[in-house]
C-alpha positions, 0 to 999 in steps of 0.5 A, spaced: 628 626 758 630 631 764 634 637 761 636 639 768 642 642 767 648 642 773 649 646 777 655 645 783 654 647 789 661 650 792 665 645 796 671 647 800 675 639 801 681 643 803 676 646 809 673 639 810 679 635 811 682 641 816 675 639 820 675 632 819 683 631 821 682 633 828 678 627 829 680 621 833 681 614 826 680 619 820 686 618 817 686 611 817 679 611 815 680 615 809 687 612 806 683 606 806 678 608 802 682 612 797 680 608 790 674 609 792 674 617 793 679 617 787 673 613 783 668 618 786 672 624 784 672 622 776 665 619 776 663 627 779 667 629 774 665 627 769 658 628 771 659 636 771 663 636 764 655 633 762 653 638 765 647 633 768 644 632 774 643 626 778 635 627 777 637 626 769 642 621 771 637 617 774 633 618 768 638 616 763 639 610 767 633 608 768 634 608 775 633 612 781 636 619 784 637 616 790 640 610 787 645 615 783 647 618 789 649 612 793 652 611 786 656 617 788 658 615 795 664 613 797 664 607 802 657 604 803 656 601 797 660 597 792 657 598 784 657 593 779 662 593 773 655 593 769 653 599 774 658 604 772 658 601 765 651 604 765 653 610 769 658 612 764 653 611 757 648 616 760 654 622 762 656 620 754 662 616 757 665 610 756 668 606 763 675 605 763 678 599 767 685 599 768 691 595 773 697 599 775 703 595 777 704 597 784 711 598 782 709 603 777 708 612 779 700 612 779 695 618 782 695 614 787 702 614 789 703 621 787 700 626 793 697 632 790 693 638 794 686 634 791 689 626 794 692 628 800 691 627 807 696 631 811 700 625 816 
């Protein structure tokens, strides 16, 4: 088993999204996907808390790195909840699903410097 450990490599997302706002259809193209950004942000969360690498990821998985890494992406690919079951046992987790009344305050409905999209 790969004892890789993680080492993130600096990102700057209040940088990218001044970058990204400017272009023409980014709004309406990132509030539709933000569950899918929300789930990205704690599946790479908690990867880094394991401290393991996709290459290890995959491993455990018995998968590809490749596969972890569209797993890990917002947008193009939709995992099964079998997938992300599996995903959670090999970063020592436990997937969790829940549904939220729309009525009820969520991250989701509550903007913070890590969620928000300036209008």
């Amino acid at each position: 088993m790969a004892d890789i450990k993680y080492d993130p490599v600096p990102h700057d997302h209040e940088a990218f999204l001044k970058k990204a706002r400017k272009k023409k259809g980014f709004r309406e193209a990132y509030d539709s996907l933000e569950e899918e950004y929300l789930l990205i942000r704690e599946m790479l969360s908690a990867r880094a808390k394991s401290g393991l690498t996709q290459e290890a990821v995959a491993e455990r998985m018995g998968t590809t790195k490749s596969a972890v890494s569209r797993l890990e992406s917002a947008g193009k690919h939709a995992p099964s909840i079998k997938t992300l079951k599996r995903y959670a046992q090999a970063i020592g987790c436990h997937l969790q699903v829940k549904f939220v009344s729309k009525s009820s305050p969520t991250k989701r409905s509550i903007r913070t410097p890590e969620n928000r999209v300036s209008r």
